[in-house]
C-alpha positions, 0 to 999 in steps of 0.5 A, spaced: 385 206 128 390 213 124 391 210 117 398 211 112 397 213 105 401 209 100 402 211 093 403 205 089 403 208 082 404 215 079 404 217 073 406 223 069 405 230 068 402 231 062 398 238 061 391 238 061 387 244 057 382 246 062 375 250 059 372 256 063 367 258 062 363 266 062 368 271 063 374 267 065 374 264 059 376 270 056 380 272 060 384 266 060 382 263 053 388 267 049 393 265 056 392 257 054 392 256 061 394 250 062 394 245 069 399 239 069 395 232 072 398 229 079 395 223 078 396 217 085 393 210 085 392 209 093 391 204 098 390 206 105 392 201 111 389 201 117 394 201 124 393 194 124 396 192 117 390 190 114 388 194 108 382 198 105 381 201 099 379 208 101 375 212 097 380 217 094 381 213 087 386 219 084 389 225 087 391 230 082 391 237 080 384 240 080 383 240 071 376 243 070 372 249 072 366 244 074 373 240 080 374 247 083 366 249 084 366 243 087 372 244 092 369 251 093 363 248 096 366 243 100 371 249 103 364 253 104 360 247 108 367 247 112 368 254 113 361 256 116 362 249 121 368 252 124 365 258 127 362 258 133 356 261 132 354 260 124 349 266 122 341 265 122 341 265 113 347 259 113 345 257 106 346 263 103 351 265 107 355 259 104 352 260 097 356 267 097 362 263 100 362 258 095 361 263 089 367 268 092 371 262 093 371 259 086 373 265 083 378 265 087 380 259 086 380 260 078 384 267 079 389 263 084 391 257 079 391 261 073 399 261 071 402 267 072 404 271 066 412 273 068 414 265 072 410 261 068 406 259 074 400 259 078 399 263 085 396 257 088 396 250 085 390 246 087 390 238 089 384 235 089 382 227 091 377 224 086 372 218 087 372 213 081 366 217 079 370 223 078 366 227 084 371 231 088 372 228 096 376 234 098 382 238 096 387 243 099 391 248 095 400 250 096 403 256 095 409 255 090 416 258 093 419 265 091 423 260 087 418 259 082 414 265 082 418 270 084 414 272 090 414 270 097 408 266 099 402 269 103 404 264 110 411 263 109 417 267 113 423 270 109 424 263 106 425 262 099 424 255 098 418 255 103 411 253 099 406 253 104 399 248 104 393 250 106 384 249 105 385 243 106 377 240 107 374 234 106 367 232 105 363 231 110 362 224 108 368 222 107 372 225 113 375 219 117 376 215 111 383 217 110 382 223 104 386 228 108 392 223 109 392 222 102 392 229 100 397 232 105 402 225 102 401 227 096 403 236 097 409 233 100 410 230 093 408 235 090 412 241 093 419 237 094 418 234 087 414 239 081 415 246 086 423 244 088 420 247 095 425 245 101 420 246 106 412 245 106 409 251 111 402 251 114 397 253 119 392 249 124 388 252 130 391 251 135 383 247 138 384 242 132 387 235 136 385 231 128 389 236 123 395 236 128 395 229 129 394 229 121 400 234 120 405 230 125 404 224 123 406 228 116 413 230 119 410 236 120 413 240 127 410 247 130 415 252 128 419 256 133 414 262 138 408 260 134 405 257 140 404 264 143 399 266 138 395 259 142 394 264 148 389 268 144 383 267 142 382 263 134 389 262 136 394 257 131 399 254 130 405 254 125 407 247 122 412 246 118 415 240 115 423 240 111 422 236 106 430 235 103 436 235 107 440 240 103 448 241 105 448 247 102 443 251 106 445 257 110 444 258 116 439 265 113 436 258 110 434 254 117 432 260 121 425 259 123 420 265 123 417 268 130 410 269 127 406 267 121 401 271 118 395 269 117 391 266 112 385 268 108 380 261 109 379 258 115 383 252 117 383 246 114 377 242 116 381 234 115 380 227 115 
């Protein structure tokens, strides 16, 4: 039965120092970078009513190095099953994608000197033990960062949401329902986004079922780029009613460019 997230408790933003190690230390050491907790407490209803405790016990912003290692290689494991063919040295090929991925997720979340905020903010979902179940990243609007997200038309107030990817243990217990409930609290709310833009393979029927039961429309023409192969589409989601939107505000993009990770691999 499709699961709901409900959020019985948030709690605050408080900023959380986070400790690099090797060359990022450095780097960002004299930053005093700083990732702010995103913290939920979530029980996950069945279609019945009935409720169970899901796996996920926090869903928050990524705060250590150690958390994004684990999320770049939970991305790596889903990348490579996403590929028809995978390549004959599998485990050092998705070595060099963890590694490649971690760094750039420590470049991506590290806040941006000019805007005060990071390229990416990356969400993570959590066990009690504190092992990383899954994660996904949003992309902050221009409002906030000064440019245009990779993924989002010429909308200001469009943050977009991609690497959504689950463990592959825990899929289908209701983790990426938690983690797309939570980025739309995030982006409405900590990013003042209006609008919440994504991509999904257009042969992914559980990441489209997921985003619809979100909120989450195809935008307008995007449906062309199914005819192609590795084809996706373009999901968006509005996520306030605002009487002061222009008609420019509403538009919606003929196509989307396309992102650097494979899609989400969710639930």
């Amino acid at each position: 039965m499709p699961h709901s997230c409900t959020l019985i408790q948030r709690a605050a933003w408080p900023t959380t120092p986070i400790y690099p190690h090797g060359d990022e230390r450095k780097r960002r050491g004299a930053e005093g970078s700083r990732r702010r907790c995103f913290s939920h407490h979530i029980v996950v209803r069945s279609g019945g009513g009935a409720a169970r405790e899901c796996p996920v016990a926090t869903v928050r912003q990524a705060a250590s190095d150690d958390e994004l290692e684990q999320c770049a290689n939970i991305r790596a494991v889903a990348y490579f099953e996403a590929m028809p063919s995978p390549p004959r040295m599998i485990v050092s090929a998705q070595r060099q994608i963890a590694r490649d991925e971690f760094s750039g997720l420590v470049r991506r979340t590290a806040q941006l000197p000019n805007s005060g905020h990071p390229k990416a903010v990356c969400l993570v979902a959590l066990s009690e033990e504190g092992s990383v179940l899954g994660s996904l990243d949003i992309r902050p609007p221009a409002t906030l960062t000064g440019k245009q997200p990779k993924g989002v038309p010429q909308d200001e107030f469009g943050a977009f949401l991609n690497n959504v990817a689950v463990h592959k243990r825990f899929r289908g217990r209701g983790v990426g329902t938690c983690l797309v409930a939570a980025a739309l609290e995030v982006a409405a709310g900590q990013l003042q986004a209006r609008r919440l833009y994504t991509q999904v393979d257009c042969d992914n029927p559980p990441a489209l079922a997921l985003y619809d039961r979100h909120g989450f429309v195809r935008v307008e023409g995007s449906q062309d780029t199914c005819k192609l192969p590795s084809g996706r589409y373009g999901l968006v989601a509005n996520l306030a009613q605002d009487s002061s939107l222009t008609a420019a505000d509403e538009q919606r993009p003929d196509q989307l460019s396309s992102d650097e990770m494979a899609t989400p691999v969710v639930q």
